[in-house]
NUTORKE-256014 format. One record per residue (C-alpha): residue number from 1; residue in one letter; x, y, z. Coordinates in steps of 0.5 Angstrom, whole numbers, plus 500, padded with zeros to 3 digits. Layout:
BEGIN
miza | marza | x | y | z
NUM | A | X | Y | Z
...
This chain:
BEGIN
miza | marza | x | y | z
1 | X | 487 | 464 | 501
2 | X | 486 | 471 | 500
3 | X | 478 | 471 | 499
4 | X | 479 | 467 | 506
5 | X | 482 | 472 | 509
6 | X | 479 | 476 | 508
7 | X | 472 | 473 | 510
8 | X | 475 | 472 | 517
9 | X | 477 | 479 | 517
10 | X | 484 | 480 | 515
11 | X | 487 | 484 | 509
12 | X | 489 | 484 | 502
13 | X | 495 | 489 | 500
14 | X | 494 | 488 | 491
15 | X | 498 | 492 | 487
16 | X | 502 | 492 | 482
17 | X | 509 | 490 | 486
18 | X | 506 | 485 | 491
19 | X | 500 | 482 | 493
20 | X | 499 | 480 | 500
21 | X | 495 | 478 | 506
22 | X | 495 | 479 | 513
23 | X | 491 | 476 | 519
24 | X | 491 | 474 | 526
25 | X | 493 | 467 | 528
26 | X | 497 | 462 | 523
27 | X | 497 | 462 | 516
28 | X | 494 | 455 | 514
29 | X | 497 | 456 | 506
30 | X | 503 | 455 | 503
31 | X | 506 | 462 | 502
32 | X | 513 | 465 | 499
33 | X | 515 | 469 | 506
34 | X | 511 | 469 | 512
35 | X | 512 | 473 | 518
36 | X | 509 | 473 | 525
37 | X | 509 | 478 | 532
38 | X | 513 | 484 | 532
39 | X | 517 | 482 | 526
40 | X | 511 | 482 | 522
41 | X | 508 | 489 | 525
42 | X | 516 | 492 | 523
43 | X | 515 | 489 | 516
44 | X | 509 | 494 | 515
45 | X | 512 | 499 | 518
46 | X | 517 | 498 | 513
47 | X | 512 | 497 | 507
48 | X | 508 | 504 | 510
49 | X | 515 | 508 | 510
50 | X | 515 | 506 | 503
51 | X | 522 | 501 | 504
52 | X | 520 | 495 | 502
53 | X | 519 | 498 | 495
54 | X | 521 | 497 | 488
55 | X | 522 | 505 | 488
56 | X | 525 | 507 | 496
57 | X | 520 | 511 | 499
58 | X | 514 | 511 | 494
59 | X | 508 | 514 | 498
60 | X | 503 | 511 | 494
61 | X | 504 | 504 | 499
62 | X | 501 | 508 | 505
63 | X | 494 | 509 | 501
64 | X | 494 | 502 | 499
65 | X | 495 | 500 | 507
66 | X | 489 | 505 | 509
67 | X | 485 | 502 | 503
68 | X | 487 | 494 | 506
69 | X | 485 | 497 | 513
70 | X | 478 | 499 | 511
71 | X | 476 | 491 | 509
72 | X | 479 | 489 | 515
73 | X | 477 | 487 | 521
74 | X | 477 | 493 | 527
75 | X | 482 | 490 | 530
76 | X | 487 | 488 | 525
77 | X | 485 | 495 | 522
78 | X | 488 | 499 | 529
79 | X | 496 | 494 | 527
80 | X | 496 | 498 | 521
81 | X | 494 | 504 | 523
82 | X | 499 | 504 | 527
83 | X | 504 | 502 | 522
84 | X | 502 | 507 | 517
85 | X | 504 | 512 | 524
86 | X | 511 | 510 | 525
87 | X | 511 | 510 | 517
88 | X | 510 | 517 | 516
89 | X | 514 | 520 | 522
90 | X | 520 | 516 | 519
91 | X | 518 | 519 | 513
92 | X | 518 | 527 | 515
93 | X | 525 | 525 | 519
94 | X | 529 | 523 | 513
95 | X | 525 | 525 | 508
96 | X | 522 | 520 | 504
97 | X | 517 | 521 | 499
98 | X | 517 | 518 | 491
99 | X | 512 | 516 | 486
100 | X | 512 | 510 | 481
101 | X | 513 | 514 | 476
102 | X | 520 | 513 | 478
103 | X | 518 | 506 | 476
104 | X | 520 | 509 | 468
105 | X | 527 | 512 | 471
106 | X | 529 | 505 | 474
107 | X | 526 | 500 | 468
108 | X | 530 | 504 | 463
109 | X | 536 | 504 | 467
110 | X | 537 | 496 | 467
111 | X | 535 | 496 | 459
112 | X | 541 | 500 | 457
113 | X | 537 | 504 | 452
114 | X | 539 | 511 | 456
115 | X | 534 | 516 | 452
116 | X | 528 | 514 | 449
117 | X | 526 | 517 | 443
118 | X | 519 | 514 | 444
119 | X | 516 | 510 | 449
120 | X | 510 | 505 | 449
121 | X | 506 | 503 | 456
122 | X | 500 | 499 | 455
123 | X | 496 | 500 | 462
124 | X | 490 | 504 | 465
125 | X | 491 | 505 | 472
126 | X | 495 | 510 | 477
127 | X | 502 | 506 | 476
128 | X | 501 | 507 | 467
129 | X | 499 | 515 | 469
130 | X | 505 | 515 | 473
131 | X | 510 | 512 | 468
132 | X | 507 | 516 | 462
133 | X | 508 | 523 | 466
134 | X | 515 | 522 | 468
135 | X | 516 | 519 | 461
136 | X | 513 | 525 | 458
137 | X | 518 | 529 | 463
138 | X | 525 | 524 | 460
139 | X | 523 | 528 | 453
140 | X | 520 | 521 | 450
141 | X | 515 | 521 | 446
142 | X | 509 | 517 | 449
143 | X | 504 | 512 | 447
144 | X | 499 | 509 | 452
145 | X | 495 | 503 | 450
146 | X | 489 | 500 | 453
147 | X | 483 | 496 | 453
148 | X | 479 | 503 | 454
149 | X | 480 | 510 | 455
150 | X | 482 | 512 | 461
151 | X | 479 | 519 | 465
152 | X | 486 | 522 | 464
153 | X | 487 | 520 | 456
154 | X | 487 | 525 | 453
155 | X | 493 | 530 | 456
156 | X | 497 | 533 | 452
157 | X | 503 | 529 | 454
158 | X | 500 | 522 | 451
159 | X | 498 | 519 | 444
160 | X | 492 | 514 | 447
161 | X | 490 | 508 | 443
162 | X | 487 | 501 | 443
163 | X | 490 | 495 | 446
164 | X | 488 | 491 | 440
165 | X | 493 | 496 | 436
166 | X | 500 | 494 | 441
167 | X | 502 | 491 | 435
168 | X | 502 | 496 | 430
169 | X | 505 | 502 | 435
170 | X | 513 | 502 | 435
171 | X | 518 | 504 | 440
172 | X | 524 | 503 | 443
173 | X | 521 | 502 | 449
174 | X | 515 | 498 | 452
175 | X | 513 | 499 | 458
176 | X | 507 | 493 | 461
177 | X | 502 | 495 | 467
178 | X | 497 | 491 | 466
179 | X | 492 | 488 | 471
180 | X | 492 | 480 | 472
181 | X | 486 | 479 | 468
182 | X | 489 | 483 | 462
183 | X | 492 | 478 | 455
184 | X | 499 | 476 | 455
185 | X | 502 | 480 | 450
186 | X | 506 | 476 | 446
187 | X | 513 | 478 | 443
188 | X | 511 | 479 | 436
189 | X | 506 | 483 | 437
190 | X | 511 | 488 | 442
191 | X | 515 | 492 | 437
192 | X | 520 | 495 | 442
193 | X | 527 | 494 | 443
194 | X | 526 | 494 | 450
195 | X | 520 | 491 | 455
196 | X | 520 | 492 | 462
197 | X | 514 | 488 | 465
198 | X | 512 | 492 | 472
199 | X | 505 | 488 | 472
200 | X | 503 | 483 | 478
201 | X | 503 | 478 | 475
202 | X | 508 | 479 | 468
203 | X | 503 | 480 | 462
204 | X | 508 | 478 | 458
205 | X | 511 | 472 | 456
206 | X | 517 | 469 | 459
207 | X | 520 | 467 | 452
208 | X | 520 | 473 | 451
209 | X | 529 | 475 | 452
210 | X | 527 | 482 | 451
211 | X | 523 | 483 | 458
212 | X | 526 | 486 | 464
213 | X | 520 | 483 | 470
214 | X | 519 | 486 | 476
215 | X | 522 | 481 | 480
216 | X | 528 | 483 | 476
217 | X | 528 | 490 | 477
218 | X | 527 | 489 | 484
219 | X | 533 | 485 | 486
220 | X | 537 | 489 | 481
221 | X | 535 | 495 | 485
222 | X | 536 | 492 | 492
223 | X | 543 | 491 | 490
224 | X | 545 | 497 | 488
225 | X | 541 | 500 | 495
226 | X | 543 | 495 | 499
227 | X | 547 | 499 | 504
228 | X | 542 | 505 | 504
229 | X | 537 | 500 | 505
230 | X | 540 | 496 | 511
231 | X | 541 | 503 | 515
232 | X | 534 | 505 | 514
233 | X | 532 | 499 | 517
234 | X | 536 | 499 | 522
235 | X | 534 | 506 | 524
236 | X | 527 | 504 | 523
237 | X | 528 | 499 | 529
238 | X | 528 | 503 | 535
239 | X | 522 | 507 | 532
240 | X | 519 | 500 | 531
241 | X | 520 | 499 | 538
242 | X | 518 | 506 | 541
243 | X | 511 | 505 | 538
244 | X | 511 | 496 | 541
245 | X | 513 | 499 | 548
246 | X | 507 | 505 | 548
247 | X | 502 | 500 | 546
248 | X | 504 | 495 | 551
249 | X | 504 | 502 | 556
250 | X | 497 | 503 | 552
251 | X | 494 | 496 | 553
252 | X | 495 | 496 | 561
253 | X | 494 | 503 | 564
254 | X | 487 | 505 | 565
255 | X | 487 | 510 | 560
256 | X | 491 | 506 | 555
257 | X | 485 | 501 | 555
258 | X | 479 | 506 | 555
259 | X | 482 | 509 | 549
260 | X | 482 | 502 | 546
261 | X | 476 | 501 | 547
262 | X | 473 | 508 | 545
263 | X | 477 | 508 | 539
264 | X | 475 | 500 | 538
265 | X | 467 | 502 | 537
266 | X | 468 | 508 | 533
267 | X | 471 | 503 | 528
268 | X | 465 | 499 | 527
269 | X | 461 | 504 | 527
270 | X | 467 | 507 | 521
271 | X | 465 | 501 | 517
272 | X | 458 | 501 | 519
273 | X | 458 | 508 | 516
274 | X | 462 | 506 | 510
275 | X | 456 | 500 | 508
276 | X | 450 | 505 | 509
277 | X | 454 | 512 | 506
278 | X | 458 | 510 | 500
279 | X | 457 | 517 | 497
280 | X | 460 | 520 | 504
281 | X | 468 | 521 | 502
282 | X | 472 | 517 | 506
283 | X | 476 | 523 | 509
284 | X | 470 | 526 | 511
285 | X | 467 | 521 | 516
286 | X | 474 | 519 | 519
287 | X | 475 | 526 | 520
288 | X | 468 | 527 | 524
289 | X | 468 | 521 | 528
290 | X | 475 | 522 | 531
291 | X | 473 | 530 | 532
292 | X | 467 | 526 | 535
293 | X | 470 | 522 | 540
294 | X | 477 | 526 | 541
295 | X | 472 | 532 | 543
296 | X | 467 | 527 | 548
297 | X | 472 | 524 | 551
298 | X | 478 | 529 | 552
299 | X | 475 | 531 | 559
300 | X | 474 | 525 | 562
301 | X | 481 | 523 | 560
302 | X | 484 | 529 | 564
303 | X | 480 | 527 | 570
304 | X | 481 | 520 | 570
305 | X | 489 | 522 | 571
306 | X | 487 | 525 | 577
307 | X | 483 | 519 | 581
308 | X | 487 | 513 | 584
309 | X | 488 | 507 | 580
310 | X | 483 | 503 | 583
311 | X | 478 | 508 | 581
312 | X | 480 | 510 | 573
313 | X | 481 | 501 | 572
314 | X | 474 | 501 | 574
315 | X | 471 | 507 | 570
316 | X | 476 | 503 | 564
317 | X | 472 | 497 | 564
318 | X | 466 | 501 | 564
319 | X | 468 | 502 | 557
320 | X | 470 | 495 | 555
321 | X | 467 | 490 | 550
322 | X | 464 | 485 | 552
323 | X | 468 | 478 | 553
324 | X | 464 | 474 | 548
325 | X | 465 | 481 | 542
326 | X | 458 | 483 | 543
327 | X | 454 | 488 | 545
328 | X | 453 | 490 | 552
């Protein structure tokens, strides 16, 4: 299902809290949640102000979004570009802003072990560099294991060591980050008290008694911040709506639609550009090109708000992608 959507030019958001797929039209596969129109546009509105997270108000969703749109098709990218718009206005306003490091403060809070004296997390990825930093910061002693040593292995906060020595390595807690290609960590080869298992899917096994899932931690989170959670989604809502509604005033005035059509080209030849210039940062090439575009086309926007409507709509269509999506 998800190779498919991406082949018709949907996006996948792949992290270690969720792994989901957006594309236009229906979903033909049977999924755990689905969502459509503008519930489906105020969801990754939520997602991008980091409400949907297992730590409220992360920000590391808005680059995993960022990351889904630049796979995407042009036009799907333009709806999460959107999102993440409304998502970062409402973040400044109520000053969300967290990392998954604070994964560790929560893990540690459903164990019931309240200072760790030493800490295991078998990972490699920015979750376990995250995790072993804010454990570091708690007082612990940390371990990191994994299958390879990571670029950041040797800071001073961490003792690194191979996953093939987990079993070796005592602690009081162990925290498992690893990717959905990695082994299952067996109990007996976790020498821990307590085992919080934030990975997508759980690399440990079920029978294990001592493991706090994900799952877990996210129901038992949502249920002590349900009242703060509901309200912000309640506030969200008329931010959602201010931007649906200047979209639609966008989509039907003649400068609405040139803009479209201008911003739909230079995002296909962002990814024209991202295919022939891998080593060109990013960043780099959005900044150029929008820099390009807003400065090219700033004064013909200004006049065309001088000229009868009849006119500017005629100039709009100028710019309009063919029916058939080619090029003209």
């Amino acid at each position: 299902m998800l190779a498919e959507a991406q082949q018709h030019g949907g996006a996948l958001i792949e992290t270690c809290q969720r792994l989901e797929a957006m594309n236009f039209g229906p979903c033909g596969h049977p999924t755990c949640q689905s969502r459509v129109g503008e519930s489906a546009f105020a969801y990754l509105c939520a997602l991008a102000a980091g409400i949907e997270s297992v730590v409220l108000g992360e920000t590391e969703i808005v680059g995993q979004l960022r990351l889904a749109g630049r796979h995407a098709s042009p036009a799907l990218e333009n709806v999460i570009t959107r999102a993440v718009a409304v998502g970062r206005t409402f973040r400044r306003r109520h000053d969300l802003a967290a990392d998954a490091g604070q994964l560790f403060d929560l893990g540690i809070a459903a164990t019931g072990i309240k200072k760790p004296r030493s800490v295991l997390i078998a990972g490699s990825g920015p979750t376990t560099r995250r995790l072993a930093a804010r454990a570091a910061e708690s007082g612990s002693s940390v371990t990191v294991a994994s299958r390879t040593k990571p670029a950041w292995g040797d800071a001073a906060h961490i003792t690194w060591t191979s996953l093939a020595r987990v079993p070796y390595v005592s602690s009081d807690v162990a925290f498992v980050a690893l990717g959905g290609d990695a082994p299952i960590l067996h109990p007996e080869s976790i020498r821990a008290a307590a085992v919080v298992d934030v990975s997508t899917p759980r690399r440990t096994e079920h029978t294990d008694p001592r493991v706090v899932t994900l799952v877990a931690l996210r129901e038992r989170t949502l249920a002590e911040e349900h009242e703060l959670r509901s309200n912000l989604k309640t506030n969200l809502r008329a931010h959602v709506q201010q931007a649906i509604e200047a979209w639609r005033r966008d989509a039907s005035s003649p400068i609405g639609r040139l803009r479209q059509s201008v911003e739909q080209m230079r995002q296909e030849e962002l990814q024209r550009l991202r295919r022939r210039h891998p080593e060109i940062p990013e960043a780099t090439i959005e900044a150029l090109t929008r820099s390009m575009v807003n400065r090219m086309f700033h004064q013909p926007v200004v006049r065309l708000k001088s000229l009868e409507p009849e006119i500017a709509a005629s100039i709009a269509d100028l710019f309009a992608a063919p029916a058939n999506g080619g090029r003209n």
